[in-house]
GUFIKOL-230859 format. One record per residue (C-alpha): z, x, y. Coordinates in steps of 0.05 Angstrom, whole numbers, plus 5000, padded with zeros to 4 digits. Example, Ala and Ser with C-alpha at 12.3 -4.5 7.8 and 13.67 -1.06 7.14 Angstrom:
GUFIKOL-230859
515652464910/514352734979/
END
This chain:
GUFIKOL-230859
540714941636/538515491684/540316231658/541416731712/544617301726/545017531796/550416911811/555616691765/557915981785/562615841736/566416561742/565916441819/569615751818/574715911768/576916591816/577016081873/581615701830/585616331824/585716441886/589415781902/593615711838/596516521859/598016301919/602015631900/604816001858/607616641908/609316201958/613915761896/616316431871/618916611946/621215881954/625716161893/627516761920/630116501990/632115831973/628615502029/623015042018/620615012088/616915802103/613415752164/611615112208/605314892159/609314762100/612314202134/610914162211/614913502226/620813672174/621914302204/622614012279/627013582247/631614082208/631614582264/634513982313/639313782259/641814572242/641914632328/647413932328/651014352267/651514952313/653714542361/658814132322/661114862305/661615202362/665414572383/670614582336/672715362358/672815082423/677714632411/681315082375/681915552430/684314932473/689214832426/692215542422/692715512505/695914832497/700915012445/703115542489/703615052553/708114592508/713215082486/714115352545/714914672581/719914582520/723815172548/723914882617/725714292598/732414552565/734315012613/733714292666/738314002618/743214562620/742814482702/743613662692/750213812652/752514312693/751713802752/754913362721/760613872711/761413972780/761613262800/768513242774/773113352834/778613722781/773514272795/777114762849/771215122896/772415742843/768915272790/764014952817/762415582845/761915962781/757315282753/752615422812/751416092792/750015922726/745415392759/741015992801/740816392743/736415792705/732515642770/730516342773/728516302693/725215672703/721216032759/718816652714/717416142658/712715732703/709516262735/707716792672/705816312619/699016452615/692816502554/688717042560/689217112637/688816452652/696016132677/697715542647/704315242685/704215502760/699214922783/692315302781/691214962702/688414232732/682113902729/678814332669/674614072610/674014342536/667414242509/667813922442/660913572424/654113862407/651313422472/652213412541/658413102585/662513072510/670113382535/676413282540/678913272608/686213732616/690413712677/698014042680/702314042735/705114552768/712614692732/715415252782/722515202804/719915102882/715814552850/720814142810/725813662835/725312922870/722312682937/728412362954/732211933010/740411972999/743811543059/751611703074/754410963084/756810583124/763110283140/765809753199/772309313218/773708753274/778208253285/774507713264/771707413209/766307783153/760607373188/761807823255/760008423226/753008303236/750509033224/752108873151/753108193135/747507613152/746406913141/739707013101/738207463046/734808113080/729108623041/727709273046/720709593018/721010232977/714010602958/710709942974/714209452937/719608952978/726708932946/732608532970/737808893012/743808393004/746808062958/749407372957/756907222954/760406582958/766906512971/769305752974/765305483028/762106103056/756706453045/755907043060/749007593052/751808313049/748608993052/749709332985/747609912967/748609852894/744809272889/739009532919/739410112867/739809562805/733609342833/730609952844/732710102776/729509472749/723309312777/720509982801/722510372743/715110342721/711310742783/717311332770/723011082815/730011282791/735610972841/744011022844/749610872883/756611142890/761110802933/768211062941/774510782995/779211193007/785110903064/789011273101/795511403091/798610753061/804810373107/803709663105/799109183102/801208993177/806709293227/809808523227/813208263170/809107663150/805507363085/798607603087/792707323053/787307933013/780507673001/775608202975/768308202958/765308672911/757008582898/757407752880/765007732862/770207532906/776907472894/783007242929/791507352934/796807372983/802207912984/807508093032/805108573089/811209063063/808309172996/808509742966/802110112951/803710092876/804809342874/798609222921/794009652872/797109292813/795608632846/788008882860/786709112798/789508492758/785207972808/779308492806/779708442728/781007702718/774107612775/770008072742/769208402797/766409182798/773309472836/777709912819/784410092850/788710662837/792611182890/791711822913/797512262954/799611492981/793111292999/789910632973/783010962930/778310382908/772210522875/765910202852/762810512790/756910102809/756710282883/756809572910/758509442979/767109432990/768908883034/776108543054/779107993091/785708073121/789307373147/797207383170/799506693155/803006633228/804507213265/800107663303/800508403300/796109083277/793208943220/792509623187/785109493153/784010293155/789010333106/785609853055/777809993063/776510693094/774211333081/778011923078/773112493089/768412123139/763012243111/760711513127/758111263183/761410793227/769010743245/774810353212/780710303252/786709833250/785709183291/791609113340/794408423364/789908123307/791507503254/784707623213/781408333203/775908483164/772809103148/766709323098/764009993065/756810043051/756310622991/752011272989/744611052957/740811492925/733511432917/729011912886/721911942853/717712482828/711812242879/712712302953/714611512981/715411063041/720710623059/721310063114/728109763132/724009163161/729608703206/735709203169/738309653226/737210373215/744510563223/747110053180/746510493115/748511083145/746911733165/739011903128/742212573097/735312663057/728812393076/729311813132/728411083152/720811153144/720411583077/723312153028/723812853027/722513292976/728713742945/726814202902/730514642849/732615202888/736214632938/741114532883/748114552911/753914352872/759614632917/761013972936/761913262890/756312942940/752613582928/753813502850/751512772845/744612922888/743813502835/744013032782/738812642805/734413222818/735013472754/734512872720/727412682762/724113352745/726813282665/722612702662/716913002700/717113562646/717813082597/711712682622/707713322611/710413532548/708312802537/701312942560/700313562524/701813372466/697312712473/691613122487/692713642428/692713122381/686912712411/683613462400/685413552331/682812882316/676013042350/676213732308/677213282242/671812782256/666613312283/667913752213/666113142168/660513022220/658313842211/658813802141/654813142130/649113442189/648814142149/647413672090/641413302125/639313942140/639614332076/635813662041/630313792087/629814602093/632614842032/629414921957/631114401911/630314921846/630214421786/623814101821/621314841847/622615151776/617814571744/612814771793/613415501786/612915401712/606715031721/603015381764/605016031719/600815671664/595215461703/594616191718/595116521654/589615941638/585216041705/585416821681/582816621608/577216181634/575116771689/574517201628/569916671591/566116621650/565117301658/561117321589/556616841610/551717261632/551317681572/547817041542/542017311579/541117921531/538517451471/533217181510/531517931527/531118151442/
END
């Protein structure tokens, strides 16, 4: 071999061997000392584009999860409040229903409508204070916002609550007085209320039938009830938020006689789809002829109910269907008093009942009060129905409702009272709904929270397999490369001697 001395091959290789084995082996000890494997981009170029787009989706997932958090603290807070609303509407409702009770004296119901103001105005503060950091939750202003949940674009929750104020709460309603009519004649000439065909109304865009269908013997006869139309109501339109009653209520005047001639006379009365029939002396008394109603009512079926008040012939129908009687004298003519069988003490009706003079038949119907309410704004079309013939429009009017809020609670009165109830009992289940809704949406949240933490956990994971220092592995590596160094350092000292060989040629 070739002996020099001005270049040492052998010691230059082995300290460029050095070189790299120090260097594999600092950058395993700092691999150590941080616990990531991944230093700088040319350790692993594509791994760490990979891990920094996994660790940006954790972030995300994270940053998610305290959003939703934060939705669900402002949420919480829109609930129970709602919840505190909604109890103070059910102390109104009862207290409605308190006043509805005609044993009230003005004193009382009174009294119950202060109570009432004094939860209106809570109801009012309630709505219009509830707030999260700034940000009101129940006056209206909280609709159409999104919480950000996901790590990627267009990933929310879409949150929407309606405005719970006092001057917001209550029913778009239409309330009609009644309607009430007598002739001489048979039912079938009362054509403002009783047809030959079945007749329909449409409420909020859905057709209903306005009469129902009674036979009695032979006849048939289509009358305009009120209390049907509420069943229906009631029944088949339930579903887009309608909510419908009716009260219907007779009260004669002062009770004489049937007739002013003494005579046999024959009752017929129709209540919704019952009729029933009896004949009684035109002299009986009113506590025989509300025996005899009763008894017939019962043993019909019929809705009716007959009972007396300061001599005056009350019936009722808890149902609200349409009161209607037939009066026949069996021979002589005379006044048949009808006003003193189907009337209505207070007028509030519309329409006239008087006695028929010089009359063998009188008949004579009262349409109830119907109550109609929703907590959406509606139409209505009374299509070949006249307008008159269920009463005065007291809310709302023959082409749609009106809306009463809270604060047009009045409960002075037992028609008063019974509209109350109906407002109250709308805007409980609006509240409701939204208590509803709230809730739905903080537990479609937490759900998304749950999911997107196993997701976080599983993505950090990914991450950490890619970035982060697997030490059993680095610690065999470390180990080696601290031999190969202590070795590369024993061989740079052999290599260094070489030269020296040079000397025994030189002796």
């Amino acid at each position: 071999m070739a002996v020099k001395i001005n270049f040492n091959e052998a010691a230059a290789q082995t300290h460029t061997a050095l070189l790299r084995n120090e260097r594999a082996m600092n950058k395993s000890l700092l691999r150590l000392s941080t616990g990531v494997r991944i230093l700088n981009a040319s350790d692993d170029s594509a791994g760490l584009f990979i891990a920094d787009m996994l660790g940006t989706v954790a972030k995300g997932y994270e940053q998610g999860n305290r959003n939703i958090q934060t939705g669900i603290s402002a949420l919480q807070i829109a609930e129970a409040s709602a919840g505190q609303i909604f109890d103070k509407l059910q102390e109104i409702y009862v207290r409605a229903q308190n006043a509805a009770n005609d044993i009230n004296d003005p004193t009382a119901r009174n009294a119950l409508q202060q109570e009432i103001r004094n939860f209106v105005d809570a109801i009012q503060k309630i709505g219009a204070d509830t707030e999260y950091n700034g940000i009101k939750l129940l006056d209206g202003t909280f609709k159409d916002k999104y919480i950000h949940y996901g790590a990627r674009l267009e990933q929310t929750v879409y949150l929407s609550v309606d405005d719970v104020r006092a001057q917001s709460l209550g029913a778009h309603m239409v309330k009609t007085s009644g309607y009430k009519v007598a002739a001489s004649d048979v039912l079938t000439s009362l054509t403002d209320v009783v047809f030959g065909t079945n007749q329909t109304i449409t409420v909020g865009g859905r057709v209903i039938e306005a009469t129902i269908q009674n036979v009695n013997g032979s006849t048939t006869n289509y009358i305009l009830d009120a209390g049907y139309m509420a069943e229906q109501i009631n029944s088949n339109l339930s579903d887009i938020g309608f909510k419908a009653k009716a009260i219907n209520v007779s009260i004669g005047e002062k009770y004489t006689a049937i007739a002013d001639v003494s005579d046999t006379a024959s009752l017929t009365f129709y209540v919704g789809n019952k009729s029933f029939s009896f004949d009684a002396e035109t002299t009986i008394s009113l506590d025989e002829l509300v025996e005899k109603i009763n008894r017939e009512a019962a043993t019909a079926g019929a809705d009716l109910t007959a009972s007396t008040d300061a001599g005056r012939l009350v019936l009722t129908s808890s149902k609200g269907y349409t009161i209607s009687v037939k009066i026949s004298l069996a021979s002589a003519t005379g006044t048949i008093n009808i006003n003193q069988i189907v009337n209505d003490l207070e007028n509030a009706s519309a329409g006239t009942i008087q006695s028929q003079a010089s009359a063998t038949i009188a008949s004579a119907v009262k349409v109830g009060d119907l109550y109609i309410a929703n907590d959406k704004d509606f139409t209505l079309d009374l299509g070949t129905v006249s307008n008159t013939a269920l009463g005065d429009f007291e809310i709302g009017s023959t082409t749609g409702s009106q809306f009463k809020n809270l604060y047009s609670i009045n409960v002075t009165s037992n028609e008063g009272a019974e509209a109350s109830m109906l407002i109250a009992e709308v805007a409980l289940r609006k509240v409701d709904t939204i208590r509803a809704q709230i809730g739905a949406t903080m537990n479609n949240l937490q759900s998304i929270f749950d999911s997107q933490k196993v997701a976080y956990d599983n993505t950090k994971e990914a991450e950490s397999v890619i970035r982060n220092t697997d030490y059993a592995k680095e610690m065999a590596e470390f180990t080696t490369y601290q031999i190969r160094m202590q070795a590369t350092i024993a061989m740079l000292a052999q290599a260094n001697t070489q030269p020296q060989l040079v000397l025994q040629l030189l002796r």
